[in-house]
Each structure stands twice: as C-alpha cells, then as structure tokens.
SENUTOR-742608 format. One record per residue: x, y, z of N, C-alpha, C, O in turn. Coordinates in steps of 0.001 Angstrom, whole numbers, plus 500000, padded with zeros to 6 digits. Each point is the difference from the previous one (the first is absolute). Layout:
# SENUTOR-742608
XYZXYZXYZXYZ
...
This chain:
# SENUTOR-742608
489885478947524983500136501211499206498610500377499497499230499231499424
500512502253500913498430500074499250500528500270498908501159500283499697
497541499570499491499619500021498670500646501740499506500924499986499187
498648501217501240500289500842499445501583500223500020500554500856499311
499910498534501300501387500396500237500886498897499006501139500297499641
498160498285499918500463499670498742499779500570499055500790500206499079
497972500178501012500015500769498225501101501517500122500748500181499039
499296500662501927501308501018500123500879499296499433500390500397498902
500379497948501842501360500254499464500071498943498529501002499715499343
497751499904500466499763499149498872500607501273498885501145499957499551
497723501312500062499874500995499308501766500786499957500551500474499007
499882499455502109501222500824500234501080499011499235500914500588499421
499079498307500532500752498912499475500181499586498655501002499472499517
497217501014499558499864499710498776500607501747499670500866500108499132
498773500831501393500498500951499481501611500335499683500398500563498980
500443498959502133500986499995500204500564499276498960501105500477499740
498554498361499387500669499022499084499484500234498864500323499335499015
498885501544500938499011500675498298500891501183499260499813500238498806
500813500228501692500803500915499318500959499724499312500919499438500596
499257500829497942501192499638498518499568500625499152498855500394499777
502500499777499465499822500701498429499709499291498875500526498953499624
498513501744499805499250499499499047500611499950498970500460501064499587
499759497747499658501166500280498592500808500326499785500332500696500960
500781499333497963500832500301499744500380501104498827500917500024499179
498081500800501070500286500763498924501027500895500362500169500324501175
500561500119497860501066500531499759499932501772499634499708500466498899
500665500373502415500160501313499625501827500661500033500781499852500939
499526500923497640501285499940500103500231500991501017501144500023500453
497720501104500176501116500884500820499735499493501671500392500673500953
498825497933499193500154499513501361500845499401500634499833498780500031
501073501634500527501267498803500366500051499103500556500602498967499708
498482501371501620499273498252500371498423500934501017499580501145500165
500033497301500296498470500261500652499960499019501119500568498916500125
498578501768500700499653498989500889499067499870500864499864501037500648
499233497914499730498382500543500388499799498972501416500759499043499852
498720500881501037499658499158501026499122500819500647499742501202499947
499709497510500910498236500435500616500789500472501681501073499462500270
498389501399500608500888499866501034498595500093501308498789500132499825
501870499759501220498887500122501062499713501562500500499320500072501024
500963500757498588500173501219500393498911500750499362500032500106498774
498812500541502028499419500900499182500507501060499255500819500434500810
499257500195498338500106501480499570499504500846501223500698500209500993
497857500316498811499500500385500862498917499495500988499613498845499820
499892501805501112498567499226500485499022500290499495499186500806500449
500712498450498305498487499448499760500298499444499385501193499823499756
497516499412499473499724498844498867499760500002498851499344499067499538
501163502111499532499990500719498979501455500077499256501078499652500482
498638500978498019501352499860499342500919501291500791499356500967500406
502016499006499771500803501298500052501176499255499710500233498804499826
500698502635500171501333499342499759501294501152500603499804501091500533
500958498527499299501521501176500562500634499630499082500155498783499896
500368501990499228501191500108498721501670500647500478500401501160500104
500143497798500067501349500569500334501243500282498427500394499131499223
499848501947500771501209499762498715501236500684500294500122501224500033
500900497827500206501250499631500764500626500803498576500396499291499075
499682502578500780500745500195499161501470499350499117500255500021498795
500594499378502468501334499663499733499941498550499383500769499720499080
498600499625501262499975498687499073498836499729498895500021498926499400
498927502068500312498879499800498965499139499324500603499025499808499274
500822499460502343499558499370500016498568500696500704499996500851500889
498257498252498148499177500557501102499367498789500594499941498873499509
499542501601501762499243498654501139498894500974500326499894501157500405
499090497529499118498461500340500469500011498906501078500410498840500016
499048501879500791499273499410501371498510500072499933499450500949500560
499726498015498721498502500545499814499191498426500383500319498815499897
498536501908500565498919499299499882498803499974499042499501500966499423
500080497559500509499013499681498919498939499831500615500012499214500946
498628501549498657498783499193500898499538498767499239499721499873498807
500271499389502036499815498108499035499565499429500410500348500172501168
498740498801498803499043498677500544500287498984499596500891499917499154
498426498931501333500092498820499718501656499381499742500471499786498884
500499499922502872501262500123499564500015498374499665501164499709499725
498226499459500217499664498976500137500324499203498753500534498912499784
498846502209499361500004499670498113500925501065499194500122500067498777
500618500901502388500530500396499215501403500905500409500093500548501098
501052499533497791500935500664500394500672501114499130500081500254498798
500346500270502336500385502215499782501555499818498746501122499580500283
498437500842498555501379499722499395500372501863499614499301501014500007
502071498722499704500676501306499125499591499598498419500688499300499257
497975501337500403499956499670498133500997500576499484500931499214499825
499294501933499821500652500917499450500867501303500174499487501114499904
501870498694500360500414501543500157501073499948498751500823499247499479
498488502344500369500547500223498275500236501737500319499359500565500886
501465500017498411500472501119500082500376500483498184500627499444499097
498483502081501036499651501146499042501271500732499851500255500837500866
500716498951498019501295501038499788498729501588499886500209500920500790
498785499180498365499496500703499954500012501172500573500449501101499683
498946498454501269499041500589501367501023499956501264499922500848500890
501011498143499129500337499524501322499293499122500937500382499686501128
498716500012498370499194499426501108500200498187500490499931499113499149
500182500753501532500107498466500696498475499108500357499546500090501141
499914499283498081498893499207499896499725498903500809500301499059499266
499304500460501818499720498815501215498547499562499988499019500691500278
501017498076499362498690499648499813500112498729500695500498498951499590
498855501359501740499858498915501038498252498803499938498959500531500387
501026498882499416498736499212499493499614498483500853500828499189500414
497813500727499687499755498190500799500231499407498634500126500541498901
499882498941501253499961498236499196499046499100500694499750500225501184
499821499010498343498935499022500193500889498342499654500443499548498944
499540499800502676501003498997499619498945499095500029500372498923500467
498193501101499145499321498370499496499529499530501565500675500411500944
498259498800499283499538499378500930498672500089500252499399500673499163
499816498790501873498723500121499404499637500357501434498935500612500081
501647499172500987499554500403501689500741500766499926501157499621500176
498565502188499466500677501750500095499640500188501106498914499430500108
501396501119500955499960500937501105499552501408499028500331500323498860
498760500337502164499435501689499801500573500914500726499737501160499684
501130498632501398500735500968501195500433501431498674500672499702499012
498897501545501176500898500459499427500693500603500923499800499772501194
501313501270498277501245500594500890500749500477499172499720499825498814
501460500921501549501065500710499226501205498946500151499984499385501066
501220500256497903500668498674499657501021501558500064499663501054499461
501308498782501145501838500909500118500635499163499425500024498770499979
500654502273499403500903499530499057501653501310499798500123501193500275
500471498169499358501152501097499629500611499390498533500348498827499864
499709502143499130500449499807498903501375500793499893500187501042500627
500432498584498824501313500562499452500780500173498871500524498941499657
499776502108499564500079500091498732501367500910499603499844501217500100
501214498401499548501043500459499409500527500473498656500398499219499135
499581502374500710499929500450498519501437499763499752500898499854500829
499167500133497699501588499991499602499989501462499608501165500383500113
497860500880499370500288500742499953499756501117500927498886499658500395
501316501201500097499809501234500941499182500720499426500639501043499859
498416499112499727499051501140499482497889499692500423499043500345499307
500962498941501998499079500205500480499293501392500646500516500885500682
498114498959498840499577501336499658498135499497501522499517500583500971
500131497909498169498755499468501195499922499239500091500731499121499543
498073500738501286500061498414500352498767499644500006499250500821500527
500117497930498936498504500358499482499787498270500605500522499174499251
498817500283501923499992499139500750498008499461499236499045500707499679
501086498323500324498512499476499151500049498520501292500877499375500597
497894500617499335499436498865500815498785498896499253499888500606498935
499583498733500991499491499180499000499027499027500395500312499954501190
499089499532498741499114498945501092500218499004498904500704500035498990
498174498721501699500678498610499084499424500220498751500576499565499003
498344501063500898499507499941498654500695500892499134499409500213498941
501731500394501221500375501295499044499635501018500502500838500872499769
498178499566500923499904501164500424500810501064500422501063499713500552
498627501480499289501238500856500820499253500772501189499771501134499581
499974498787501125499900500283501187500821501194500858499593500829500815
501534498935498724500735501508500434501024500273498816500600499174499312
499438502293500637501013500532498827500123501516500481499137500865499852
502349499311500871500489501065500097501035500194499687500763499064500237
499764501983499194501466500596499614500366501145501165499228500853500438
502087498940499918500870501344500512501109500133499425500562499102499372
499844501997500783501272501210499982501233499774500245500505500919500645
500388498005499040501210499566500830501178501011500188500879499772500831
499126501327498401500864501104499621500852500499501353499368499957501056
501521500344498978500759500473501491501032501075499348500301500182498820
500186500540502506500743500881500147501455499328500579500336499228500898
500468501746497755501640499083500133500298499254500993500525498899499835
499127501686501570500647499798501544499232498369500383500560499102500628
498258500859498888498852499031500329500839498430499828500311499664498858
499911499737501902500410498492499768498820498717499758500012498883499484
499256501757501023499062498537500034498395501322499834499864501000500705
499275498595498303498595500999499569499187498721500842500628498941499986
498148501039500689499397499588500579498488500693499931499729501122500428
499344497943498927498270500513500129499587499142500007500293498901499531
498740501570501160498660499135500668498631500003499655499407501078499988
500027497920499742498512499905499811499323499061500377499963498770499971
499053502822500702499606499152501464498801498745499511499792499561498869
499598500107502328498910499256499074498497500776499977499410500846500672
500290498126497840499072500341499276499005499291499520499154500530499281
C-alpha cells in the first residue's frame, strides 16, 4: 500500500468517527438533534458551504454542510450549539473543531461533511443562520438565510455555495 493512499483512508476514517454533539444543553423549543460526519461532499471544493432543507410538515431542518478543517488527526467536527430565537424565528447551528489533545497533529487541510438535524417543537421558523468555528473559537463562516415559503411549498431548500 503506498503511503499516500494510507494517509486518504487514514484522514477519511478519523473524520468519519469525529463527529458528536457537544453537551447537553437544554433548548425548550428543540425537540431533538442530530449531527454526524459523513463521506459525502456538499459541494466540489474544500471550503465551507452548506444546503438547508426545512421539511415544512414535521419542523424538521437538515443541513448538509461542509467545514473547511485541518489537522483531522487532533481533531473532531462537533454540533456546539443549535438554539432557536422565538424572537426573530431564527434557528442557530454552530458547527465547530475541537482539539482532542496529542502531540503528533497532521496539517492536511480539507472540507469535513457533515449533516445536522434539528427538530422544532414550534412552527414559526422564519432562518437559518449556520456558523462554522475553527478549534480556536474562531468563526470562520457566518451566514443567515430566508427559510420562509409559500403555502403549497413542502420542503424550503437553500444553498450556500462555497466560500
């Protein structure tokens, strides 16, 4: 086996088992959540994007997004935070590395897929405001869209491409 083709499925392997939700904090209008790393790009390239699906009939929304991230070696893609604004309407996803400790990090960077999933108990989504984070806290990407639809609309769907 050459060498580059271990580190492919080395990298594809740590990525694949790095994805979980971060804590247990408690939001009352989330009904449940759910986050995993997947093999599937978003799009082609190596940059953040994402696809926002919101399944009018059950509250439910699914991001299909990518993180641009390095070093998968030392580190793994979690769901920090999704929290939702009676306010505003808005639905909050804050996808972030973590730094799991070690002292031999890999530098490969790349984009880490992921699909999150998030179930409102109430019907009054208005956006969807997807945040990306690097290990240090950083935010690196922060965009909001428009989830709003027309009566007939079953499923609202947007995209952002990468950036």
């Amino acid at each position: 086996m050459n060498r580059r083709r271990f580190l492919q499925i080395s990298i594809l392997g740590s990525s694949t088992l790095g994805g979980c939700l971060q804590g247990e904090r408690k939001d009352e209008d989330i009904a449940s959540k759910s986050f995993n790393i997947t093999e599937d790009s978003v799009f082609n390239c190596l940059e953040n994007s994402a696809i926002i699906e919101f399944h009018r009939d059950e509250n439910k929304i699914i991001v299909n997004g990518q993180i641009e991230s390095g070093g998968r070696s030392c580190t793994k893609t979690v769901l920090e935070s999704p929290t939702f604004s009676k306010e505003n309407g808005m639905l909050k996803i804050v996808v972030a590395d973590k730094s799991t400790g070690g002292s031999s990090c890999s530098a490969e960077e790349g984009a880490v897929p992921y699909r999150a999933s998030v179930v409102l108990k109430q019907d009054s989504l208005q956006k969807v405001n997807i945040i990306h984070k690097d290990k240090q806290g950083n935010v690196h990407f922060d965009r909001t869209v428009n989830m709003t639809a027309t009566d007939s609309e079953k499923v609202v769907t947007k995209k952002i491409k990468c950036e």
